[in-house]
C-alpha positions as CSV (number, residue, x, y, z in Angstrom):
1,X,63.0,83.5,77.6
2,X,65.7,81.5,79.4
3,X,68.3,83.9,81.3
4,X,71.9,83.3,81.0
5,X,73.7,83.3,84.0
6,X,77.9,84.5,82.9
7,X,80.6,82.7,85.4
8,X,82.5,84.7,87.3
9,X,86.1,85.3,86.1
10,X,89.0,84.1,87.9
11,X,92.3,85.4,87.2
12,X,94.6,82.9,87.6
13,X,98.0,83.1,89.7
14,X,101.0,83.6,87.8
15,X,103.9,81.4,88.0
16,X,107.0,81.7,89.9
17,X,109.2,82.1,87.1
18,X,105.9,85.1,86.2
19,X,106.4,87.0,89.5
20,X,110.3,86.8,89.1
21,X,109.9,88.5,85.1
22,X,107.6,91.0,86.5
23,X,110.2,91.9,89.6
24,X,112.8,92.2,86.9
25,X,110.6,94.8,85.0
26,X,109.8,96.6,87.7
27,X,113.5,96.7,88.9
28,X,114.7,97.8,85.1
29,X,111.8,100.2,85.4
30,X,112.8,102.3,88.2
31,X,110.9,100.4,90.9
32,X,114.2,99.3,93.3
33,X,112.7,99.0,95.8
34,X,115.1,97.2,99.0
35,X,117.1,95.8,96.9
36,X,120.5,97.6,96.6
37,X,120.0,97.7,100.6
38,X,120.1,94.2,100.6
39,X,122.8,93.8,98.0
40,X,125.1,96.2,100.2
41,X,124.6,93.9,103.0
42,X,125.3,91.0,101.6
43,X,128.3,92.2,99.9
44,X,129.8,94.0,103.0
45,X,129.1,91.4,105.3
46,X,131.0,89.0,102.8
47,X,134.2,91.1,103.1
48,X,133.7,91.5,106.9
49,X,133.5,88.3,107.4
50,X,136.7,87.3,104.9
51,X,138.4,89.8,106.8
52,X,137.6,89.2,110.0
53,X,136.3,85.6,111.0
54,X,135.6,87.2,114.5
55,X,133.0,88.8,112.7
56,X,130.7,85.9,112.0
57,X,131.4,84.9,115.8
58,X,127.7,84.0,118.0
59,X,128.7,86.9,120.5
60,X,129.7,89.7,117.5
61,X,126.3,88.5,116.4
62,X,123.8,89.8,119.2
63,X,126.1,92.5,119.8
64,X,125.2,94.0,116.1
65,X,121.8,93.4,117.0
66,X,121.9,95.5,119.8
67,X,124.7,98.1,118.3
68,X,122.2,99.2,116.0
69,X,118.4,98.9,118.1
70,X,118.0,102.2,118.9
71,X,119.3,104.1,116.0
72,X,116.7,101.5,114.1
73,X,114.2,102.1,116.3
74,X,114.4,106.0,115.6
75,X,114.7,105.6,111.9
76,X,111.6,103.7,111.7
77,X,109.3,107.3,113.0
78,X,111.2,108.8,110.5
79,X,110.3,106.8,107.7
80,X,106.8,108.3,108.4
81,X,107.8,111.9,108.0
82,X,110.7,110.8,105.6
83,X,107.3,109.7,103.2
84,X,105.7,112.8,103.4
85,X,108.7,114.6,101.9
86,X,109.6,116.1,105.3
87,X,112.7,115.6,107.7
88,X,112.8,115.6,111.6
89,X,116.3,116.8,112.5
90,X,115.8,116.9,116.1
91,X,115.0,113.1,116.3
92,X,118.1,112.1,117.9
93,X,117.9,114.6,121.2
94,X,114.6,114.3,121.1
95,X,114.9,110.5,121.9
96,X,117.7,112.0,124.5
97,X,115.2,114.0,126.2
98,X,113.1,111.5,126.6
99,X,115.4,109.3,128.0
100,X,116.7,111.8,130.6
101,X,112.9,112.1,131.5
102,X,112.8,108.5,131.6
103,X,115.8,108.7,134.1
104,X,115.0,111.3,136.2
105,X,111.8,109.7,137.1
106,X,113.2,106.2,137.9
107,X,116.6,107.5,139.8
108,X,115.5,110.9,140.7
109,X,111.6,110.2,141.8
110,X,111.7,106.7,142.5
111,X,108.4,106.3,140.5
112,X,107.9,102.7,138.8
113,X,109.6,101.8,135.3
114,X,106.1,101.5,133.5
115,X,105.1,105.3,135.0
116,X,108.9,106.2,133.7
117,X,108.3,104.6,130.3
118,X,104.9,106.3,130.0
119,X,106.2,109.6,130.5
120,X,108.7,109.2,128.4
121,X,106.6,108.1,125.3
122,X,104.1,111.1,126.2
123,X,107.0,113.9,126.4
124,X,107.7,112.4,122.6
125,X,104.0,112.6,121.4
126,X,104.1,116.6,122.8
127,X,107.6,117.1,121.1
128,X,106.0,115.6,118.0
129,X,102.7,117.6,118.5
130,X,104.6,120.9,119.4
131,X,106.7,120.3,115.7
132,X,103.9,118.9,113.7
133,X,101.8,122.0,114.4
134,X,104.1,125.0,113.5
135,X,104.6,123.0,109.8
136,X,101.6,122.2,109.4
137,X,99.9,125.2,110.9
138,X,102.1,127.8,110.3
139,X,103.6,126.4,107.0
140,X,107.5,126.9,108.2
141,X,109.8,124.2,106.1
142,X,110.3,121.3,108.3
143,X,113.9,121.8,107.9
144,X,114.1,125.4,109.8
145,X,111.5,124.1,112.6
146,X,113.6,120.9,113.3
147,X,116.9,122.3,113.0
148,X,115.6,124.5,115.9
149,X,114.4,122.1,117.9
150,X,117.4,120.2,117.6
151,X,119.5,122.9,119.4
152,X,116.8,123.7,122.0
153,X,117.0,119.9,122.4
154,X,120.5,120.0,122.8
155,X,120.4,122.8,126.0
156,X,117.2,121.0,127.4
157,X,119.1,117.8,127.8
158,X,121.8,119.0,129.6
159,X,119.2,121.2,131.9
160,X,117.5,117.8,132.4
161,X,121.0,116.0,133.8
162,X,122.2,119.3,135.3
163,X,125.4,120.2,132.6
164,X,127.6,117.2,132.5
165,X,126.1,115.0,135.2
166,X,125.3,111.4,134.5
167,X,122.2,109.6,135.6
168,X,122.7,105.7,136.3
169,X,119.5,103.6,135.7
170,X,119.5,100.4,137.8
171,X,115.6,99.5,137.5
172,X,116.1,95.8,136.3
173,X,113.3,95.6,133.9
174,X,114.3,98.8,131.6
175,X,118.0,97.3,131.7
176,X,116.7,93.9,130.9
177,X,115.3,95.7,127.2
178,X,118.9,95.6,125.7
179,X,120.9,93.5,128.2
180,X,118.8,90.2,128.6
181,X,118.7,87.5,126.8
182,X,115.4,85.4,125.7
183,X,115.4,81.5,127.0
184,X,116.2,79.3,123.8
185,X,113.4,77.0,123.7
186,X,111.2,80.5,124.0
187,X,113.2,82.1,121.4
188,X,112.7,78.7,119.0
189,X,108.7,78.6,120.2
190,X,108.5,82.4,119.2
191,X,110.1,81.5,115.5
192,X,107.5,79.3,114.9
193,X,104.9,80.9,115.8
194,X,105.5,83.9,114.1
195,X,106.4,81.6,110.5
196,X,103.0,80.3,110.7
197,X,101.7,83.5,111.1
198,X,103.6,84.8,108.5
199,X,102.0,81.6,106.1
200,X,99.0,81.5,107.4
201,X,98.5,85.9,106.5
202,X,100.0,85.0,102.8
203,X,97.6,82.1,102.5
204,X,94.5,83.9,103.6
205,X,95.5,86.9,101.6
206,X,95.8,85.0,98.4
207,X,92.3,83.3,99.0
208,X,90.5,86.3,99.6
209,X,92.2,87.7,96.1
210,X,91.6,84.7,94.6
211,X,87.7,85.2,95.6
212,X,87.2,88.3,94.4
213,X,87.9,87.3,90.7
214,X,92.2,89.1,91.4
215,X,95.2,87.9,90.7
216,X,97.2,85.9,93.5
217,X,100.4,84.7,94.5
218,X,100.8,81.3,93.4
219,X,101.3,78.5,96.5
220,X,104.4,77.9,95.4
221,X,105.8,81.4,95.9
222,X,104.1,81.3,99.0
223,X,105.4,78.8,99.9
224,X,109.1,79.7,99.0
225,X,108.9,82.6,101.0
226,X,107.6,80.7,103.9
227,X,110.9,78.2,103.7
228,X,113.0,81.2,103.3
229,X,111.8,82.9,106.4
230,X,111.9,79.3,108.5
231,X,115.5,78.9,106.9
232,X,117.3,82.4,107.4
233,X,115.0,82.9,111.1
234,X,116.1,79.5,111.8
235,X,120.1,80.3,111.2
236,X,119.7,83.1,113.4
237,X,118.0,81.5,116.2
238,X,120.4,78.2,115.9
239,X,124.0,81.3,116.6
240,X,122.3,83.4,119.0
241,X,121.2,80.1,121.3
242,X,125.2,79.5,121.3
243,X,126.5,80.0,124.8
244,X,128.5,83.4,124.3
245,X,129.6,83.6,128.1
246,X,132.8,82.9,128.6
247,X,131.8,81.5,132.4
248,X,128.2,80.2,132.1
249,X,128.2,78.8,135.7
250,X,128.2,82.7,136.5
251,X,125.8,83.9,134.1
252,X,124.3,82.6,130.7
253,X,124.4,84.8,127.6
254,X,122.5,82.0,125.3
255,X,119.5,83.6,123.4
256,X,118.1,86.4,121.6
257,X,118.4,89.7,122.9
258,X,115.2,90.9,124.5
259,X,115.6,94.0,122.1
260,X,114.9,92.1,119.0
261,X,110.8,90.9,119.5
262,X,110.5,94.2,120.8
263,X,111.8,95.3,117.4
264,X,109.6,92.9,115.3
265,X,106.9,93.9,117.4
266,X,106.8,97.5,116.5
267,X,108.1,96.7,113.1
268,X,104.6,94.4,113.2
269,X,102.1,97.5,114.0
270,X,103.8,100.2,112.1
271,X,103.7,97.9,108.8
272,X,99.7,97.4,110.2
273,X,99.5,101.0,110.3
274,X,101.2,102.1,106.7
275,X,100.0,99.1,104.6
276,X,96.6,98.1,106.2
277,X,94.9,100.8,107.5
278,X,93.5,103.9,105.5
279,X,95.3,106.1,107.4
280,X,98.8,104.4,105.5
281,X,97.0,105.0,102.1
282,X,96.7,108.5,103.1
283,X,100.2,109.4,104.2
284,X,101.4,108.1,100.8
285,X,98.7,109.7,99.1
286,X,99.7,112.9,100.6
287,X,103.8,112.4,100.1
288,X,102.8,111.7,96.6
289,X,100.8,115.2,95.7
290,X,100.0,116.9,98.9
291,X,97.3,118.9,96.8
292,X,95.5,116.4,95.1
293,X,94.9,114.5,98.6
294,X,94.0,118.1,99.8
295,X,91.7,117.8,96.5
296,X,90.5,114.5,97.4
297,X,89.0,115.6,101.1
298,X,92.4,113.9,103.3
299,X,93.2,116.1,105.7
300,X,96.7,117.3,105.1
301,X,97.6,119.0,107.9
302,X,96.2,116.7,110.5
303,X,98.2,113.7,108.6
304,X,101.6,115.9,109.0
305,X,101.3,116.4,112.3
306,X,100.5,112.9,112.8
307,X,103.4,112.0,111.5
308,X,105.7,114.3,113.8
309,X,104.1,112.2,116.8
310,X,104.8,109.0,115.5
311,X,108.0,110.1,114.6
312,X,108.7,111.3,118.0
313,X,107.0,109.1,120.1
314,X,109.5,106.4,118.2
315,X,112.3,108.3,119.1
316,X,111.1,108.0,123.0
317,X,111.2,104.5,122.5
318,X,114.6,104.8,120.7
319,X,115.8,106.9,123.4
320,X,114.8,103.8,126.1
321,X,116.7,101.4,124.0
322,X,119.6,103.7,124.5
323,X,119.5,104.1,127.7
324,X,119.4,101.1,128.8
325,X,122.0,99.6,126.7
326,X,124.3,102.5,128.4
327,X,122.6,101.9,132.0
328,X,122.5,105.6,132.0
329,X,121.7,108.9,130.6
330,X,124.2,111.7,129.6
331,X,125.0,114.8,127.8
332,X,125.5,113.2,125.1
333,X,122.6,110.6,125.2
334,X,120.6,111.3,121.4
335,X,123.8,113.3,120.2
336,X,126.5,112.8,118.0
337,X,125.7,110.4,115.2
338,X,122.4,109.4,116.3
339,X,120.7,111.4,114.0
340,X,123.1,111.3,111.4
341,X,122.8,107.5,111.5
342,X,118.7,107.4,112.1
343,X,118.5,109.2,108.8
344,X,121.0,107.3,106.6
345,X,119.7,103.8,108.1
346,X,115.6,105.4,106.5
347,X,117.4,106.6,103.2
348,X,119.8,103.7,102.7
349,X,116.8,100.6,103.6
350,X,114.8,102.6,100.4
351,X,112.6,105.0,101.8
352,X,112.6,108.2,99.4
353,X,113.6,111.6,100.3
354,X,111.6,112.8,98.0
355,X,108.1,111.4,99.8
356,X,105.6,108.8,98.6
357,X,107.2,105.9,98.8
358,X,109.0,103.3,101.9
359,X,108.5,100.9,104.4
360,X,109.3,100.6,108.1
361,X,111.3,97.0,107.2
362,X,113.5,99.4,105.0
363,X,114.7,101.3,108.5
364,X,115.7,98.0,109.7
365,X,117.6,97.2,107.1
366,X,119.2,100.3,106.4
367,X,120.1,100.2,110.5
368,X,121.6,97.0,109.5
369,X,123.7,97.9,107.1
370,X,125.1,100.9,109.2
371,X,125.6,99.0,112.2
372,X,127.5,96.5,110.3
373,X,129.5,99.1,108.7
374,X,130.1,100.5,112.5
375,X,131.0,97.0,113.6
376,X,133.0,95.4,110.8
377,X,135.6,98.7,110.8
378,X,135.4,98.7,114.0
379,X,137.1,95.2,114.0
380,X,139.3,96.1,111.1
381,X,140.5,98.9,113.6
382,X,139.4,101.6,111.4
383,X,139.1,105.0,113.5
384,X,135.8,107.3,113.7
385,X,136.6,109.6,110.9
386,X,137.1,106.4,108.1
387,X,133.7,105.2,109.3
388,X,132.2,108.3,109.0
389,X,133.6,108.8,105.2
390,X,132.0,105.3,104.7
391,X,128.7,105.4,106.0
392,X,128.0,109.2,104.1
393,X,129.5,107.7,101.1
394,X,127.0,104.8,101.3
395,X,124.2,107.1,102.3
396,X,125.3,109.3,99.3
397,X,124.9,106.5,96.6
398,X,121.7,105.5,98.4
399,X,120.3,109.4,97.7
400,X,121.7,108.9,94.1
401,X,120.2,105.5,93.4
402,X,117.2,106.9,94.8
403,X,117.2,109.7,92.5
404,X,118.3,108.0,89.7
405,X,115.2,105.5,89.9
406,X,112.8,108.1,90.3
407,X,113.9,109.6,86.8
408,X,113.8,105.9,85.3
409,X,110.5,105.3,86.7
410,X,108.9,108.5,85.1
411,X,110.5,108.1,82.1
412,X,108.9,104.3,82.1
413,X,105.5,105.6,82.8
414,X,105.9,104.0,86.4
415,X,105.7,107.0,88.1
């Protein structure tokens, strides 16, 4: 008796005009993923830029790139708390104390900038130990233990720079993070590397879906997403190579600011680390239904607690960012609206308050879309209270749309 050998099934790749139906579902379903994020941008910087033509200017450019780093940089460690249905309130002086210990060490000790930096990111992993622990552990709301900290952050910073004292910082490599510039034929080298990257990833991705019998993306979305990339990364490579120094005999402001690979390298991992690695699947698992991952043998407590140091340990770096935009460290280093921004930028990009679902790109582009809103009024001439009635009026309808989708979603059966 002859055996018959069945084929293996291969699902085949949906079209373009496929993919785009099943976005719209998704979107009418509940699922909006970055999208009103990235209408709000758009839209406001249309009006900026009607407004004020300085605001589409090379030099206004960078200098929103570099506005909004380290408030970015801190809302991207909270996304990871932010999924598990938690808050970090002290992130902003957390990312000041680090910064004054960052300080202290290169003015005050003399020590090397890489033994500075070090110390820094390890006072941020204890901070987000210390936290992690007492919710985890001792099962005290986030909330309470945060809010704590962020007063005993507040008297430890200006213990750290002695009341109102302010610490300069002239090592030339931490100044260089947010004051430098890359060379342009680096800056166009690093573009292309990182689009072929980017295609070669979606290509290999889609083959090794295609050979396990799974639907793919079809080469020609692939392939649109690559040419958008090239396109908008090539825009913004083509005004920040513009010579923005008024005297370039004297010094040459041409190039993208050091800050922004450092950026897209972090953004790189973290996106590694959520979407790649089983530790990711966990952390949404657990910001999803905390007791069915408990059910399902994750470790729940050790998975909050890692999530406090990441969260901390990226508002070190957030804190470095900041202080060497400033070339110093104050009082006030972490305070104000650092916070306040940190969290809207999370909530604003997408990321849910109520856990289970974000991305670290939706930190960026939420800190995009406050830093534009900082930057734009600013030019308009607005003062600090209108931009303050703005930005919590856009993080408001971002709460609400988030809210709103969630209900849509269950009520689809998406949820």
């Amino acid at each position: 008796m002859t055996a018959t050998i069945t084929p293996k099934t291969v699902q085949e790749s949906p079209s373009i005009t496929a993919n785009a139906r099943g976005y719209v579902e998704r979107v009418r379903g509940g699922d909006m993923g970055a999208l009103p994020a990235v209408f709000g941008l758009v839209v406001l910087c249309t009006v900026f830029a009607i407004l004020r033509p300085a605001f589409l200017t090379s030099g206004n450019f960078a200098n929103l790139l570099t506005q909004g780093a380290a408030v970015t940089v801190i809302a991207m460690g909270l996304v990871f708390v932010l999924l598990l249905g938690e808050i970090d309130l002290s992130a902003g002086f957390a990312s000041g104390v680090c910064a004054a210990i960052l300080a202290i060490m290169l003015s005050g000790q003399g020590l090397p900038w890489y033994v500075a930096v070090g110390a820094a990111i390890l006072a941020g992993v204890v901070i987000g130990t210390t936290i992690g622990s007492i919710v985890a552990k001792l099962g005290i709301p986030s909330f309470v233990v945060t809010l704590a900290a962020f007063l005993a952050f507040q008297g430890l910073v200006l213990l750290l720079v002695k009341g109102g004292t302010i610490i300069a910082i002239r090592d030339e490599t931490i100044l260089s993070i947010s004051n430098k510039n890359l060379p342009p034929t680096l800056g166009w080298i690093l573009l292309a590397v990182g689009v072929a990257a980017y295609a070669g990833l979606q290509l290999t991705r889609a083959r090794k879906r295609a050979s396990r019998g799974l639907t793919s993306d079809p080469i020609s979305l692939i392939a649109v997403r690559v040419g958008a990339l090239a396109l908008f990364g090539g825009i913004a490579m083509y005004f920040l190579n513009i010579e923005r120094s008024r005297n370039a005999a004297v010094v040459s402001l041409a190039g993208v600011p050091l800050v922004v690979p450092v950026i897209v390298v972090l953004l790189l991992i973290l996106t590694f680390l959520l979407r790649r690695t089983a530790y990711g699947r966990h952390l949404y698992a657990v910001g999803g239904n905390a007791e069915a991952a408990r059910r399902a043998g994750i470790n729940v407590d050790r998975m909050k607690i890692s999530a406090f140091v990441i969260c901390s340990s990226m508002a070190a770096i957030g804190g470095i960012i900041a202080a060497s935009r400033a070339s110093s460290v104050d009082p006030n280093t972490g305070g104000s609206n650092v916070l306040l921004y940190a969290v809207g930028a999370a909530v604003i990009g997408g990321t849910s308050l109520f856990g289970g679902k974000g991305r670290v790109l939706d930190a960026i582009l939420g800190g995009a879309v406050v830093a534009v809103i900082e930057n734009g009024m600013g030019l308009m001439g607005y003062s600090s209270g209108v931009k303050y009635m703005v930005t919590g009026s856009v993080l408001l309808l971002a709460a609400m749309v988030d809210a709103l989708s969630r209900k849509r979603a269950a009520a689809t059966g998406l949820r």
